[in-house]
C-alpha positions as CSV (number, residue, x, y, z in Angstrom):
1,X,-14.1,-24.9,-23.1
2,X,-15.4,-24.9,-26.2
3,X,-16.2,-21.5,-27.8
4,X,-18.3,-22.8,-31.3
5,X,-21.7,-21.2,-31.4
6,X,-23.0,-24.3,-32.8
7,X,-21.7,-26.5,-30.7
8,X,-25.3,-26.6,-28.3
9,X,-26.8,-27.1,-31.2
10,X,-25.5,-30.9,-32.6
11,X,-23.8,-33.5,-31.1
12,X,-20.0,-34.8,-31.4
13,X,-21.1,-37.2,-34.0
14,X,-22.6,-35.0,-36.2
15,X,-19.2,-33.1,-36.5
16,X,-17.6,-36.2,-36.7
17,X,-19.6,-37.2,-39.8
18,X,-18.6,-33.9,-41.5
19,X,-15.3,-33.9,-40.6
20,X,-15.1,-37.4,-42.4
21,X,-17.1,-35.7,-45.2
22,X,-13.8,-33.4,-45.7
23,X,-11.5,-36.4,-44.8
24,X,-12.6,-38.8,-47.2
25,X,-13.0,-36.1,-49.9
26,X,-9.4,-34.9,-49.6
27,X,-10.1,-31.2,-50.7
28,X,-12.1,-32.3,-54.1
29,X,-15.1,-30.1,-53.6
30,X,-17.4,-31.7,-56.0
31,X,-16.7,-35.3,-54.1
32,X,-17.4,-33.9,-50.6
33,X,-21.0,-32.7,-52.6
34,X,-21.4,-35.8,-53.7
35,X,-20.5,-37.3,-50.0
36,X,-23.2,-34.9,-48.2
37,X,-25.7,-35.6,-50.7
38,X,-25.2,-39.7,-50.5
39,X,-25.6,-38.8,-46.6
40,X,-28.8,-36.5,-46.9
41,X,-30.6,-38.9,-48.9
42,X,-30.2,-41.7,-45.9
43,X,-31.1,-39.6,-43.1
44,X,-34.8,-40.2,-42.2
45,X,-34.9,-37.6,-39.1
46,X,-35.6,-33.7,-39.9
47,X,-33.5,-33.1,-36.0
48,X,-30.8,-35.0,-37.3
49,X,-30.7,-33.5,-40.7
50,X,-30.6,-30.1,-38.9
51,X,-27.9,-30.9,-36.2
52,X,-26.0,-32.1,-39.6
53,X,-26.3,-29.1,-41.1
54,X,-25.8,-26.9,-37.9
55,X,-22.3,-29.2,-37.6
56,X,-21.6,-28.0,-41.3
57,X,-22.1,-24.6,-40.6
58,X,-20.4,-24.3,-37.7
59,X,-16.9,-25.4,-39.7
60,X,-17.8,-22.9,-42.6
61,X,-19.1,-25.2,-44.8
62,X,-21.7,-23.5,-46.5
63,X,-22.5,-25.6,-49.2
64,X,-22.4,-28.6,-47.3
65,X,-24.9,-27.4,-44.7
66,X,-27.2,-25.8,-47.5
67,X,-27.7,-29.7,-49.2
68,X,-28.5,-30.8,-45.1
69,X,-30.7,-27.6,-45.0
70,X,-32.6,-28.6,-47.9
71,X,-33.0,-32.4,-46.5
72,X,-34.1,-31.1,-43.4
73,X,-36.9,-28.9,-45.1
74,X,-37.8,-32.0,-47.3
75,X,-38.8,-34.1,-43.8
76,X,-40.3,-31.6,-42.3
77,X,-42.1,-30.6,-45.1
78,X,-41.4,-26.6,-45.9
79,X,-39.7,-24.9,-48.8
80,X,-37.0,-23.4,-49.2
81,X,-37.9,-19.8,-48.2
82,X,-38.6,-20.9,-44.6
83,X,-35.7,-23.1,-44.2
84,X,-33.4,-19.5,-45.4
85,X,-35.0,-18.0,-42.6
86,X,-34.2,-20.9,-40.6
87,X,-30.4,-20.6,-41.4
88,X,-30.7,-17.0,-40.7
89,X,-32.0,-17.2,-37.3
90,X,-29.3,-19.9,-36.0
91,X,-26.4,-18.3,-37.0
92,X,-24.4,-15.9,-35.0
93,X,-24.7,-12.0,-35.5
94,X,-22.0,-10.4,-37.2
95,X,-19.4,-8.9,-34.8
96,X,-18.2,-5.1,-35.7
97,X,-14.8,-4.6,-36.1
């Protein structure tokens, strides 16, 4: 069973892309940046932008997502104030320890 919160939210693919994001940038940071933003800049469809950036997030990759984010908002049209709110309201709520 898989326990990701994201995971209803993309598809296998989409984590599949960023996992050979992270693959093929073997731990270089700025490569992997450079990786997403090559990718960003082909994608044509704001849902698959988002599912991209939903896949990013859901692995922890902040900075990845945020460059999908910002693609996403670019299609749809909206700056970047909405798509922050955006991010806010699919991520999970912080557990208390």
């Amino acid at each position: 069973m898989n326990t990701n919160y994201y995971s209803n939210y993309f598809e296998a693919k989409d984590a599949m892309r960023i996992a050979d994001i992270v693959r093929k940038s073997n731990g270089v940071a700025e490569k992997a940046l450079q990786l997403t933003g090559n990718m960003a800049k082909a994608i044509t469809k704001s849902d698959k932008a988002l599912r991209r950036a939903r896949a990013a997030e859901d692995v922890n990759l902040h900075e990845l997502a945020a460059i999908f984010f910002a693609r996403y908002a670019e299609l749809i049209g909206v700056g970047s104030v909405e798509v922050r709110r955006m991010r806010r309201s699919v991520r999970p709520a912080r557990r208390a320890a």
